[in-house]
C-alpha positions in Angstrom: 9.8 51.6 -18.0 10.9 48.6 -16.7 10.0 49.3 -12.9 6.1 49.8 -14.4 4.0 46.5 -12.6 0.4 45.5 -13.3 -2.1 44.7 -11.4 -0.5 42.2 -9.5 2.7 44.9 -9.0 5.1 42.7 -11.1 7.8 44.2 -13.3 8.8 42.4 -16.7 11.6 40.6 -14.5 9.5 39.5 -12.2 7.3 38.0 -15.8 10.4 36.5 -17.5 11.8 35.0 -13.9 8.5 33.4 -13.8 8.7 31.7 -17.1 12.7 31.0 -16.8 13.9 33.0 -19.5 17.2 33.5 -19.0 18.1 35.9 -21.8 15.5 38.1 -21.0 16.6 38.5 -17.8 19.8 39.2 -18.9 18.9 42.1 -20.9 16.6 43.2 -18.0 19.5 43.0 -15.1 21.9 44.7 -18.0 20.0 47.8 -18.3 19.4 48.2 -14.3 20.0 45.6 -11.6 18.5 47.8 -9.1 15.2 45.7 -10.5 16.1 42.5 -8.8 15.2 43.9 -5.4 11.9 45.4 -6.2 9.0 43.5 -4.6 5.3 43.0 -6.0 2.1 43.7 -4.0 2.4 40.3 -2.3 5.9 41.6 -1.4 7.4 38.6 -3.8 10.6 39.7 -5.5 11.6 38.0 -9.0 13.8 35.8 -6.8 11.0 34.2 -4.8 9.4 33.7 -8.0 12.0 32.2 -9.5 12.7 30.1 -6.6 9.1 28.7 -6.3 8.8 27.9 -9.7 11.7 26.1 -9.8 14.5 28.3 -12.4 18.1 27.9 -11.2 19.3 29.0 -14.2 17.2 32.2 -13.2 18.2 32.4 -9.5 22.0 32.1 -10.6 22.0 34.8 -12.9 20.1 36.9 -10.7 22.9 36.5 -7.8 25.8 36.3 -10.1 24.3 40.2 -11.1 23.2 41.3 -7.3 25.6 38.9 -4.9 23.7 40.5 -2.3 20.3 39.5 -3.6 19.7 36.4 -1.6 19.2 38.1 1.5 16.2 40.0 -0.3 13.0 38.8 2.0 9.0 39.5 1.3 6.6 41.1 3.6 6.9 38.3 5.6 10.1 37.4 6.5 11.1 34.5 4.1 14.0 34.0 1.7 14.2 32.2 -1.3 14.9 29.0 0.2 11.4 29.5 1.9 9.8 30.0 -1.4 11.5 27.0 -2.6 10.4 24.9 -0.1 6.1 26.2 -0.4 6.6 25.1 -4.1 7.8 21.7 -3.4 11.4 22.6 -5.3 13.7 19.6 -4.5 16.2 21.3 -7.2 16.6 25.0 -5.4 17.0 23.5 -2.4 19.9 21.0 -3.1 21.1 24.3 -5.1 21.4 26.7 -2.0 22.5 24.1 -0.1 25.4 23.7 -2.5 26.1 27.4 -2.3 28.6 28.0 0.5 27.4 31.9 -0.5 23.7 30.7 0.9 24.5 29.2 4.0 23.1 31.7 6.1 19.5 31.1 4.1 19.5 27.4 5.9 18.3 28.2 9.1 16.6 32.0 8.8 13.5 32.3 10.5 10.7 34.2 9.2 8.3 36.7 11.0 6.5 33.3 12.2 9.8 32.0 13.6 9.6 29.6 10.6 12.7 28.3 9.1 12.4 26.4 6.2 12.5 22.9 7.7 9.5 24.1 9.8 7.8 25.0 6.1 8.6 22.0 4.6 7.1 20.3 7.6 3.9 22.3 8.0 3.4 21.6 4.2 4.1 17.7 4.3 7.0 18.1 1.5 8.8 14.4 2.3 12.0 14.9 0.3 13.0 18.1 1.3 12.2 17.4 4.5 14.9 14.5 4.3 16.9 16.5 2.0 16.8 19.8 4.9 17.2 17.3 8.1 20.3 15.3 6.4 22.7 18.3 6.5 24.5 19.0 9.7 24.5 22.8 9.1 20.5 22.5 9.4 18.9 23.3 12.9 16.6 20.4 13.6 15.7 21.6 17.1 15.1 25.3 15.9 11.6 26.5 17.2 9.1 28.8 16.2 7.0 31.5 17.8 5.3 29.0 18.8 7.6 26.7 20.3 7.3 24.3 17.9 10.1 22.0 16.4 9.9 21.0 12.8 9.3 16.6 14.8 6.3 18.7 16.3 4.7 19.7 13.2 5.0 17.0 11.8 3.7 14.5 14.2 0.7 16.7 14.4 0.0 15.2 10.5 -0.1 12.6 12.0 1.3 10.7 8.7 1.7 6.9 7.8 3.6 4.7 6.0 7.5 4.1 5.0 7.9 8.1 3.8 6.6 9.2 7.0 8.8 6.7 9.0 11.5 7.6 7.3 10.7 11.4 8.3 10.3 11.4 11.3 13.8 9.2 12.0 15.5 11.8 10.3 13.8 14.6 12.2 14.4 12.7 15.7 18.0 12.1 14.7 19.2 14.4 16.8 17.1 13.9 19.6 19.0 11.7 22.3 19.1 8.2 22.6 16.6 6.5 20.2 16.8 3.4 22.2 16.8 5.1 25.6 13.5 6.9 24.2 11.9 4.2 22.8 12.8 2.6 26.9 10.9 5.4 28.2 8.1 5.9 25.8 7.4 1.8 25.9 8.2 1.3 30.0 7.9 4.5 31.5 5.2 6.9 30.3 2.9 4.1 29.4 2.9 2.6 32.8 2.5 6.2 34.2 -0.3 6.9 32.0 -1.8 3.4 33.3 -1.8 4.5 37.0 -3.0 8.1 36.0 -5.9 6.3 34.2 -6.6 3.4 37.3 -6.5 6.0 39.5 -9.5 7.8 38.4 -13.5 7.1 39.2 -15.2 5.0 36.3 -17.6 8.4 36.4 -15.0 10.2 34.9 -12.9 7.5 32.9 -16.8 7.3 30.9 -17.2 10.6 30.5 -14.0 10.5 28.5 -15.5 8.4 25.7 -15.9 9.8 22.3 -19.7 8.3 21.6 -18.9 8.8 17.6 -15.5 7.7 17.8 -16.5 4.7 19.6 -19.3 3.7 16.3 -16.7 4.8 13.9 -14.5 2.1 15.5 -17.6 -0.6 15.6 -18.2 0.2 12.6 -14.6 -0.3 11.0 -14.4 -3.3 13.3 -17.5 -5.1 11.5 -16.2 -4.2 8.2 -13.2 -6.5 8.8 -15.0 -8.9 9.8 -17.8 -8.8 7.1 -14.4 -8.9 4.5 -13.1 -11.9 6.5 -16.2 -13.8 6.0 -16.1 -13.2 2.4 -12.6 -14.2 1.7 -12.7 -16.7 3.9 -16.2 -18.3 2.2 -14.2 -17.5 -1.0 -11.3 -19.8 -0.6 -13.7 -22.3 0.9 -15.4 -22.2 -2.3 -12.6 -22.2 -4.6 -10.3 -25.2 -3.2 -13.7 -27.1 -2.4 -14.2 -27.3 -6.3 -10.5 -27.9 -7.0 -10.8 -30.9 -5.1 -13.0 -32.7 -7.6 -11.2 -31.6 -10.5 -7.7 -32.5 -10.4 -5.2 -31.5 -12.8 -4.9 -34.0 -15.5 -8.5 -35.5 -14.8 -9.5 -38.8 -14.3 -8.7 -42.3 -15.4 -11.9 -43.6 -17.4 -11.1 -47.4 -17.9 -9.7 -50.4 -15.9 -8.9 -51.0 -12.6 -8.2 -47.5 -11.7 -11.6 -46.0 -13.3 -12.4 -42.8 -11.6 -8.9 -42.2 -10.1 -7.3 -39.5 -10.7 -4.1 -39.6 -13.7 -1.1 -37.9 -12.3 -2.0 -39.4 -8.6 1.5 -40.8 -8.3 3.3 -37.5 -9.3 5.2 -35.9 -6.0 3.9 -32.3 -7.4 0.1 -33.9 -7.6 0.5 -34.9 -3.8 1.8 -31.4 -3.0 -1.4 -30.3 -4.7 -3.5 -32.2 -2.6 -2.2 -31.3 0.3 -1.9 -27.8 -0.1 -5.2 -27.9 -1.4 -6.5 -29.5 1.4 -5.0 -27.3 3.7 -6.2 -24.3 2.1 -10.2 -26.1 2.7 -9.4 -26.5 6.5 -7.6 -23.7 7.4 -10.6 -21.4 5.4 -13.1 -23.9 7.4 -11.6 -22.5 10.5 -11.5 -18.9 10.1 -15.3 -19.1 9.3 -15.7 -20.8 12.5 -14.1 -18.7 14.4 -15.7 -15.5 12.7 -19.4 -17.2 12.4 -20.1 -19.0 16.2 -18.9 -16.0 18.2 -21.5 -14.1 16.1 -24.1 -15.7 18.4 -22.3 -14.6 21.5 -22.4 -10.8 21.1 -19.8 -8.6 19.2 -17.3 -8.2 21.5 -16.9 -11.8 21.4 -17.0 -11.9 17.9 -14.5 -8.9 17.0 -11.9 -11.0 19.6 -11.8 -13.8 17.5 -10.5 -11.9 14.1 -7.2 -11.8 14.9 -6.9 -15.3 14.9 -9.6 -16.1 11.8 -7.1 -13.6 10.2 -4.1 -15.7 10.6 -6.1 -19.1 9.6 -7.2 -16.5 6.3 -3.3 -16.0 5.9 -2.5 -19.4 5.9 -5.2 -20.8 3.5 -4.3 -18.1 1.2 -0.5 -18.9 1.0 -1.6 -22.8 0.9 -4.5 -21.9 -1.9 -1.3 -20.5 -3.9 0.9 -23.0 -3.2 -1.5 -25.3 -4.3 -2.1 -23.0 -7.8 1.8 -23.9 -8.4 1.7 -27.7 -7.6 -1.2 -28.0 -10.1 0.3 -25.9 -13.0 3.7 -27.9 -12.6 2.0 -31.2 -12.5 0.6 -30.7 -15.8 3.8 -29.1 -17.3 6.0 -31.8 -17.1 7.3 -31.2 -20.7 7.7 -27.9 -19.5 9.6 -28.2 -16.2 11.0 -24.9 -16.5 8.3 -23.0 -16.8 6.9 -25.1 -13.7 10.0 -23.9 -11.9 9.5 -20.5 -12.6 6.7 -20.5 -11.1 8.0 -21.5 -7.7 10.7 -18.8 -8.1 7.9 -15.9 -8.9 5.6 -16.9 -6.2 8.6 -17.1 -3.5 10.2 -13.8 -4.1 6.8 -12.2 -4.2 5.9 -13.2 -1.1 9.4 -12.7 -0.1 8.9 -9.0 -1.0 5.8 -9.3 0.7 6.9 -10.3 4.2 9.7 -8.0 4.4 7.7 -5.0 3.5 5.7 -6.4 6.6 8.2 -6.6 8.8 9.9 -2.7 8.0 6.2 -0.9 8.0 6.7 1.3 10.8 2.7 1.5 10.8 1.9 -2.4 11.0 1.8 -4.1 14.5 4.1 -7.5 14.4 5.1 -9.9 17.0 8.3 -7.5 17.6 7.8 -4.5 19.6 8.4 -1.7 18.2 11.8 -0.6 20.3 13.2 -4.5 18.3 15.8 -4.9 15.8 13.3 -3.9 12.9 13.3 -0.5 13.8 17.5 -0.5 13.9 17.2 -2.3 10.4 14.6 0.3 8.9 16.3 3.4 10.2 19.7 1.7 8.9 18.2 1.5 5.2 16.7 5.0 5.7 20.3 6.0 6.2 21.8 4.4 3.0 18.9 5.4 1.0 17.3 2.4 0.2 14.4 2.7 1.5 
């Protein structure tokens, strides 16, 4: 009876494997263990199950039963490890990798040619794809029927940000050189690619031109600029009315009627002049995003990297300034004052060094510099 499967063609172990009841399975594997290799209609065995969903208590108590059971594969070629990997189970991974007994499971190759770093690629499953590409015994260069690498798939994703960088270093790891690479990719293929271009009638070069890519860009392009504009008419705004309310107010009698109180404080000065600063530099970025506008929109869209900058700086100043003007009029306070000083500073401390180890944000490094050694090196060590 307990070989009958439904509709689906699963027996009660392939049910209780599902749900990670051990006991059950016990009792099951108890009465015949001949069970554990019996496959469903998808060709799934109770180990694939279990593995997907994530039961090592299940998946040891069906090998400790049936040793041999973990080279049971489905209908198409995969193991458990596999099935861990398409359910996005960091556990049974670091499990079988654990297992000197399932060290033949790391690099099998399904009828694909898929091992289960290329799944774990294909399906974008960051940590085990760190976890799979970190031990030696896995085959990072391994292809597929395709002859495809698990670095091949997953460039195709074309993916962003610090989990992808982190990625694709481990993937490339064993790829060569990283520097030498990096000396080809930056110095050789670019200026081949150059020539290959120049070399070619404008006729052709034109013909090349995605139309919609080309508005999508335009149209990204003014966005930027329309959100420069604003935050740049923002700050303007803001420090413009600062300026004619100054922390502490005004003196209302005497010689010094209508000057402001706290005007020989050094934080009160700071104010000012960070203030100030703020104005002009926000003054600036608006001309350089709103007089170019008469010129055309190529002109215009040249101009935003530098009204970005001038945006930058009035925003650090405007905070700056925020500081100053709260510690001016907390005297009585001081510490208080000085924390915020110390908040603001390791924020943006936090800030600028995120910056500068984005693999996906252009910087006045190149990318073959030092901050790609010191990202990689923190990849390593796991701090990143």
């Amino acid at each position: 009876m307990i070989r009958q499967g439904d509709d689906l063609g699963w027996t009660p172990l392939h049910y209780v494997a599902c749900f990670g009841e051990v006991e059950p399975v016990r009792l099951l594997l108890r009465h015949d263990t001949s069970v554990t290799y019996d496959l469903d209609k998808g060709g799934e065995s109770a180990l694939h199950i279990a593995a997907f969903r994530g039961h090592i208590n299940i998946i040891d108590e069906l090998i400790r039963s049936c040793p041999d059971a973990c080279d049971i594969i489905n209908t198409k070629g995969q193991t458990a490890l596999h099935a861990a990997v398409m359910g996005g189970r960091v556990n049974v991974v670091k499990y079988i990798l654990e297992m000197p007994n399932l060290e033949d499971l790391i690099n099998e190759q399904d009828i694909s040619g898929n091992t289960a770093l290329h799944l774990a690629a294909l399906h974008k499953k960051y940590n085990i794809i760190y976890l799979l590409a970190r031990d030696k015994r896995v085959d990072r260069l391994a292809t597929n029927k395709d002859h495809l690498t698990a670095l091949d798939i997953f460039a195709a994703h074309d993916e962003v940000g610090y989990r992808a960088g982190k990625v694709l270093h481990v993937l490339k790891g064993s790829h060569g050189i990283q520097c030498f690479q990096d000396w080809v990719i930056e110095c050789v293929k670019k200026r081949l690619d150059k020539q290959f271009v120049e070399g070619q009638p404008v006729v052709s070069i034109a013909k090349g031109i995605n139309t919609g890519n080309r508005e999508n860009f335009d149209s990204s392009r003014r966005s930027i600029i329309d959100l420069q504009l604003l935050v740049a008419v923002l700050i303007a705004t803001v420090t413009f009315a600062a300026a004619f309310t100054m922390p502490g107010g005004y003196d209302n009698d005497g010689d010094d009627q209508g000057m402001a109180v706290l005007a020989g404080k050094p934080a009160f000065k700071a104010f000012v002049i960070f203030n100030t600063s703020a104005f002009c530099f926000s003054i600036l970025a608006l001309f350089f995003l709103y007089d170019p506008s008469f010129w055309g929109a190529r002109q215009q869209a040249s101009y935003t990297t530098a009204a970005g900058w001038y945006i930058y700086f009035a925003i650090c100043c405007l905070v700056l300034a925020f500081v100053c003007g709260t510690y001016v009029v907390l005297t009585r306070t001081i510490g208080l004052g000085i924390v915020l000083f110390v908040v603001f500073g390791c924020l943006l401390t936090m800030h600028r060094i995120g910056v500068f180890l984005d693999p996906e944000v252009g910087f006045w490094l190149p990318r073959s510099s030092p901050r790609r050694y010191v990202r990689n090196l923190l990849f390593d060590y796991g701090i990143l």
